[in-house]
C-alpha positions, 0 to 999 in steps of 0.5 A, a space after each residue: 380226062 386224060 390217063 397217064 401211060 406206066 411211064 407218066 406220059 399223056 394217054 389221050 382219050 381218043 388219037 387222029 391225025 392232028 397227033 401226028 402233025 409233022 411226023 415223017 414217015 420216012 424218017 420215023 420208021 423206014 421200012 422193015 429191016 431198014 434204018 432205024 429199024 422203028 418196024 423191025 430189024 428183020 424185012 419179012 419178021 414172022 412172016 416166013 418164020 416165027 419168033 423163036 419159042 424158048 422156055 426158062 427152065 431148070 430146077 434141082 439136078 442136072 440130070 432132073 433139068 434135062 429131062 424137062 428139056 428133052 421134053 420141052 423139045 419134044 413138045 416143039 420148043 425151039 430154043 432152050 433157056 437155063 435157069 441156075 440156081 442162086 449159088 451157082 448165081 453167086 460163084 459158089 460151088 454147092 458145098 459152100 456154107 452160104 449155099 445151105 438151103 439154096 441148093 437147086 431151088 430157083 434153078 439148076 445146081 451147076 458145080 463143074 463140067 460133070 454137071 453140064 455133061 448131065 444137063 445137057 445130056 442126048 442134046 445136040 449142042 451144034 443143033 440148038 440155041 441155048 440162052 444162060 440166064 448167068 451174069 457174073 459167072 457168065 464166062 464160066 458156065 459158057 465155057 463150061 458149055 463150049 468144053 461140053 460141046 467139043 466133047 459131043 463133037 461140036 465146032 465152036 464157030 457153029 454154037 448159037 446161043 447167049 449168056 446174059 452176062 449184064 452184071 450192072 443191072 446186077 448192081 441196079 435191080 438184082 444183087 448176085 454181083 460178085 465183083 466190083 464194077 471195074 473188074 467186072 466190066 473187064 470180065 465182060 470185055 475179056 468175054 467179048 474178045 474171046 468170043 469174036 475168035 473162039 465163038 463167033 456166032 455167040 451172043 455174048 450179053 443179054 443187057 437186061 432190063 427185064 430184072 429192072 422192071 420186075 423190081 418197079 421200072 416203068 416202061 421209058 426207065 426200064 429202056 433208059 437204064 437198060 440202053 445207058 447199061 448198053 453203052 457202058 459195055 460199048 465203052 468198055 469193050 472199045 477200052 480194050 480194043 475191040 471195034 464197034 463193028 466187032 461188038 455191037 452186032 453181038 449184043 442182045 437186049 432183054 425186056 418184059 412184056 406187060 399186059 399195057 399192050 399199046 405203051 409195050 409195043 410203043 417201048 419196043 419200037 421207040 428202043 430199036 429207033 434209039 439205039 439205032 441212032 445212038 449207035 450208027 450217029 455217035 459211035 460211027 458203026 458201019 454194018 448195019 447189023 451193029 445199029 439193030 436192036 435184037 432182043 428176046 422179051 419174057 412176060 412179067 412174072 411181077 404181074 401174075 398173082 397167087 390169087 385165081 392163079 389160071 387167071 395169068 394164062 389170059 395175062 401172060 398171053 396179052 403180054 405175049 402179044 404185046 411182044 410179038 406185035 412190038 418185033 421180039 426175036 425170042 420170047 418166053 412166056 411165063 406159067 400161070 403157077 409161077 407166083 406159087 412155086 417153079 412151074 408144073 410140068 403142065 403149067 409149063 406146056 401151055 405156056 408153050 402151047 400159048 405162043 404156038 396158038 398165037 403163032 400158028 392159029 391167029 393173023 400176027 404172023 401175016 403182015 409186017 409191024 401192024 401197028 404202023 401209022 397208027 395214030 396211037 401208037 405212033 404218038 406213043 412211040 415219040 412220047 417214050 422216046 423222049 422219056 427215054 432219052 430225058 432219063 438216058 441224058 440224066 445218067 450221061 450227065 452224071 458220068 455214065 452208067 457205072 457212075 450213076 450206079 455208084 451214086 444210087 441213081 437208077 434204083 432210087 428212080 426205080 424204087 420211086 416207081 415200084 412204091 407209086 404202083 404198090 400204092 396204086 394197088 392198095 389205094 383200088 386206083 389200079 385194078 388186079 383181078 382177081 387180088 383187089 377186085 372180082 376176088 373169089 371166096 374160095 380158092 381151089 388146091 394147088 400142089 406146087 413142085 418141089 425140090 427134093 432137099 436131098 439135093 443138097 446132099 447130093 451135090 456136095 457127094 458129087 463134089 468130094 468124088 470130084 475133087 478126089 478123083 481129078 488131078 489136084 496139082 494140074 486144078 492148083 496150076 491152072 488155077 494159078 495162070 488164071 490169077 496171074 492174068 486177073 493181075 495183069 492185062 491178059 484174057 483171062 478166059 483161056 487160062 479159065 478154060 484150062 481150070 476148068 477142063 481140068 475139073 476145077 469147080 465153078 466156085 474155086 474158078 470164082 474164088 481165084 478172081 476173088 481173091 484177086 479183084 475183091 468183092 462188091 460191098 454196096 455200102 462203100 457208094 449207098 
């Protein structure tokens, strides 16, 4: 009998070549490099340089995070990947009320720029490329992060790197919104602008479906809402009169890996394929560069388990091959002991060591999509495409992405889905070693890492020092200029760069946009 794959397509015993009747090679994949980019958005891929190897990291302080970034580095670590904590997240500065007791836990606690000098502290900003997992604040810590690297000297139009800043996954998956979905789209609008002539070469969003399928999508929805999400941010920016040509080759994607390696690698390719079409046939985009799906991948976290924790090595390196063989451009790959606390400093260097061995110790690296013509794949390939499209033509047909947030739409599906595998699991239909089959009687001790709950305390004294020693009248006029764009149609990432030089603090940045956008209650649409 045959299986269905995550997404609830036909997964055949055996595949030949009566699977791919009609299928035209040419048409389907092209070559690597080439329209629709099927095999890959690059002609040699990994074969003249692997993928680039990042790792999320950051708990506590500033000054603790950069230490293990100095020594990720030294470790071989080609690019650096920012962990914020949730008040950071949420656009509060670490004295808040609401921030008791989330101080520096799930990341590092950024306050003002005197916290991103510490974090980057010795780290030559114009060297390395640096992604910030921040969404509704994303436009703060970036250009807290372009002040920092002026400082170190830095030009601007060299910096590389990428801010998530995909604040409608926020509202579908994750909930560290802020502000409702209209000001917030302008926000992201107003970062595009600001980055075609300040930061050129900057990524200014990681649309993410990663937080989507953590929360239960399958495969086809975690593609589907991620490139719906996608084209309401195209729509947004062409709104505010920008080009597509201007936005889409800045546009970066960000999905999960899981241990199905075939249906995964069929994801990715069947995702450059649509988006490519999407964008070159409906929004006319001229360079090539705007129809080339880029996107970095993480393993899935919701996959590990505090059961037999070394087992997730073996986990988290099938999903690191199932990213490296689907085209990645970066990768990270998870610690074993994530399911229990923030990752171990050893934990953490042979997540490391796992993509170099596959990097340097096996053949991926050799050819160019290997798993190309494969009757298998490829008739995986089509099957997701058009689920993909099936449910990415459900959310047009109720107004777009937004729209179709408003009316619940995506989480209901997701949350369908996340219930149908929590069944599976508790039924035995659905193996995890180690939590409901092949399980140990006995478990071996573990010490997680924890964060020192001074921090909090300390934080909070960095801030009274802060704010009485910065210049109070300058942070309340700048402060002021940046409310009278919200009001208007100005760019509001001058005026809060300006507040922000002058020692204004995340949260009272975010506090002034409060005060003029409001916030996001879900109970107004749900």
């Amino acid at each position: 009998m045959a299986r269905s794959t995550e997404s609830g397509t036909p997964f055949e015993p055996v595949y030949g070549p009566e699977a791919l009747a009609g299928f035209d090679p040419a048409a389907a994949l092209g070559e690597p490099g080439r329209f629709p980019y099927t095999r890959g958005i690059y002609a040699s891929m990994y074969t003249t340089r692997p993928w680039t190897m990042r790792q999320y990291a950051g708990f506590g302080t500033a000054r603790e995070s950069n230490a293990r970034y100095l020594e990720l580095i030294s470790h071989g670590t080609t690019g650096l990947s920012v962990a914020f904590d949730l008040p950071t997240q949420m656009g509060m500065d670490s004295d808040a009320p609401l921030a008791a007791g989330e101080v520096g836990k799930v990341g590092v606690a950024i306050d003002s720029i005197e916290d991103m000098r510490l974090l980057f502290a010795d780290i030559p900003l114009a060297e390395v490329s640096t992604s910030m997992t921040i969404n509704a604040p994303a436009a703060v810590l970036l250009l807290l992060y372009q002040l920092v690297a002026e400082e170190q000297g830095a030009d601007p139009t060299a910096l590389t790197g990428t801010i998530q800043n995909d604040v409608l996954k926020e509202y579908i998956a994750r909930g560290t919104y802020i502000y409702p979905p209209a000001p917030s789209l302008r926000l992201v609008s107003d970062t595009f602008a600001y980055c075609a002539t300040e930061l050129p070469r900057w990524n200014t969003i990681s649309i993410s479906g990663y937080h989507m399928a953590e929360a239960g999508a399958t495969p086809a929805q975690e593609v589907a809402f991620t490139l719906t999400d996608g084209i309401a941010y195209l729509d947004a920016a062409l709104a505010a009169g920008l080009t597509v040509d201007q936005v889409a080759p800045r546009l970066s994607f960000f999905f999960v890996a899981r241990t199905t390696l075939l249906e995964e690698v069929a994801k990715f390719r069947a995702a450059r394929r649509i988006w490519a079409r999407l964008v070159r046939d409906t929004y006319g985009a001229q360079d090539p560069k705007s129809a080339m799906l880029r996107f970095h991948t993480q393993t899935a976290g919701v996959q590990l388990t505090a059961q037999q924790p070394e087992v997730n090595l073996v986990r988290v390196t099938v999903q690191a091959l199932a990213a490296i063989l689907g085209g990645t451009q970066s990768l990270h790959t998870n610690s074993y002991d994530e399911a229990l606390a923030l990752p171990s400093a050893k934990a953490a260097r042979l997540a490391l060591r796992t993509q170099q061995v596959l990097a340097y110790e096996t053949d991926v690296t050799a050819t160019v999509d290997p798993f190309a013509g494969s009757f298998v794949v490829e008739s995986l390939t089509d099957d997701l495409e058009a689920e993909i499209v099936r449910l990415m033509d459900a959310v047009a047909e109720l107004g777009g992405a937004v729209t179709a947030i408003e009316e619940g739409f995506q989480k209901s599906e997701i949350e369908r889905s996340a219930y149908e595998v929590t069944r599976s699991i508790d039924a035995g239909d659905r193996v995890i070693v180690g939590l409901n089959r092949f399980a140990s009687a006995t478990e071996e001790p573990y010490e997680p890492l924890r964060v020192d709950p001074a921090i909090e305390a300390e934080q909070s004294a960095r801030l009274v020092r802060l704010r009485a020693e910065r210049d109070g009248e300058a942070v309340a006029r700048a402060l002021a200029r940046l409310q009278a764009a919200a009001r208007g149609s100005d760019n509001v990432l001058w005026p809060m760069k300006e507040a922000l030089a002058a020692r204004a603090t995340v949260g009272e940045v975010c506090d002034a946009l409060r005060e003029v956008w409001g916030v996001y209650h879900p109970t107004e649409f749900f």
